[in-house]
N, C-alpha and C positions, 0 to 999 in steps of 0.2 A: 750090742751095737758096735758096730765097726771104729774105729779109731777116728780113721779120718770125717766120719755123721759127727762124731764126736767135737772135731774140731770146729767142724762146719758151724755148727749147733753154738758153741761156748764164741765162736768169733761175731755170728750174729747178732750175739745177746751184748759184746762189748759194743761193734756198733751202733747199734740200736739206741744203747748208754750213750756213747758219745755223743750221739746227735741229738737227743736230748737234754744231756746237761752241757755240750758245746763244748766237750773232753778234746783232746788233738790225739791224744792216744790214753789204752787201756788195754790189759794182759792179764793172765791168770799164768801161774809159773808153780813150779815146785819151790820148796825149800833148800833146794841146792841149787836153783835159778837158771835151771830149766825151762823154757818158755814152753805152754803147751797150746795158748791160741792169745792170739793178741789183734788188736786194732788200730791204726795208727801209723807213725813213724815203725818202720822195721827197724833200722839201726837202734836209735832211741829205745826200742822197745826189746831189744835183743842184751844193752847195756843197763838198764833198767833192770833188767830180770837175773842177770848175775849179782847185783847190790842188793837182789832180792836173800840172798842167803845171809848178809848180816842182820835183817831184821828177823828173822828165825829164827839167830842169835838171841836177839834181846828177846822174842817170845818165848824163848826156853829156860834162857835164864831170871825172867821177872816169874815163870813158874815156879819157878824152883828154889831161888834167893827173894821172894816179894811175899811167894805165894799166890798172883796173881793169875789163876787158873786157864782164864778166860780174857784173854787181853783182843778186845775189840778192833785196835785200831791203831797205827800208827800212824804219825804225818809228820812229815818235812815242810816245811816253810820257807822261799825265799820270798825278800821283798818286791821282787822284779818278776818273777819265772811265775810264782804264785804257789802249788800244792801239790806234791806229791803224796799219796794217800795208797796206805797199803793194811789190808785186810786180810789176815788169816780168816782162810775157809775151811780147814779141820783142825780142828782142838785136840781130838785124840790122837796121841802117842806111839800108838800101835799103828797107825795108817799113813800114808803119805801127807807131809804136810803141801796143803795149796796154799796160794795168796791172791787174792784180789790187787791188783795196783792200776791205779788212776792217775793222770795229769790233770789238775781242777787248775784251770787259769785264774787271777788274782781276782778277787770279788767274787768267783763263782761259788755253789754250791755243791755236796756231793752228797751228805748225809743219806736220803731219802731216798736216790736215784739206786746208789751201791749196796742200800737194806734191801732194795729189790731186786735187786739183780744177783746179789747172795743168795737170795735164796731160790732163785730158778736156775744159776750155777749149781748150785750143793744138788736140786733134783736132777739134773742130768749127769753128775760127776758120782754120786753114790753108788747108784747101780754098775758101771763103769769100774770102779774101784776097786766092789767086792767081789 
């Protein structure tokens, strides 16, 4: 599949999110916070995905000093701004790491919306990958 189906494809699918859980923006990025399709604010979401390499930080190191294998989920909290939610989408070490990340306004939700969308991300980013 071509890069840019690719993009097309993974931009969709954060839309589609947003407008359902009422997100203002949403990206998938590398591990060195590279953005490779996002929804949203572009500025925001261009700064966003650079911050994204410290939290691959902490997934690397709670592997490694916790033991913590499989670390689900990160979130930032303001009282005002509301939820920044960032989601490793490969676990394995060998392969690029991705991240899910979300802006969830204050009272929102995200649990349920970003389990699914994980995993129709991870089927069009696999084959992609390999």
């Amino acid at each position: 599949m071509h890069d840019r189906a690719v993009e097309s494809r993974l931009t969709g699918l954060l839309a589609d999110m947003n407008a359902i859980g009422g997100y203002p923006m949403s990206l998938v990025c590398t591990s060195q916070g590279l953005l490779i399709a996002a929804s949203g604010e572009a500025l925001r979401s261009e700064i966003t995905a650079g911050l994204t390499s410290l939290f691959d930080d902490i997934v690397a190191r709670a592997a490694r000093d916790l033991e913590l294998l499989h670390v689900d989920e990160l979130t930032l909290s303001d009282s005002s701004a509301g939820y920044t939610i960032v989601r490793p989408l490969m676990h394995d070490a060998a392969q690029l790491r991705l991240f899910l990340v979300v802006q969830v306004p204050r009272g929102g939700t995200w649990r349920r919306n970003t389990n699914l969308v994980v995993r129709k991300l991870l089927a069009i980013l696999r084959p992609w990958l390999s």
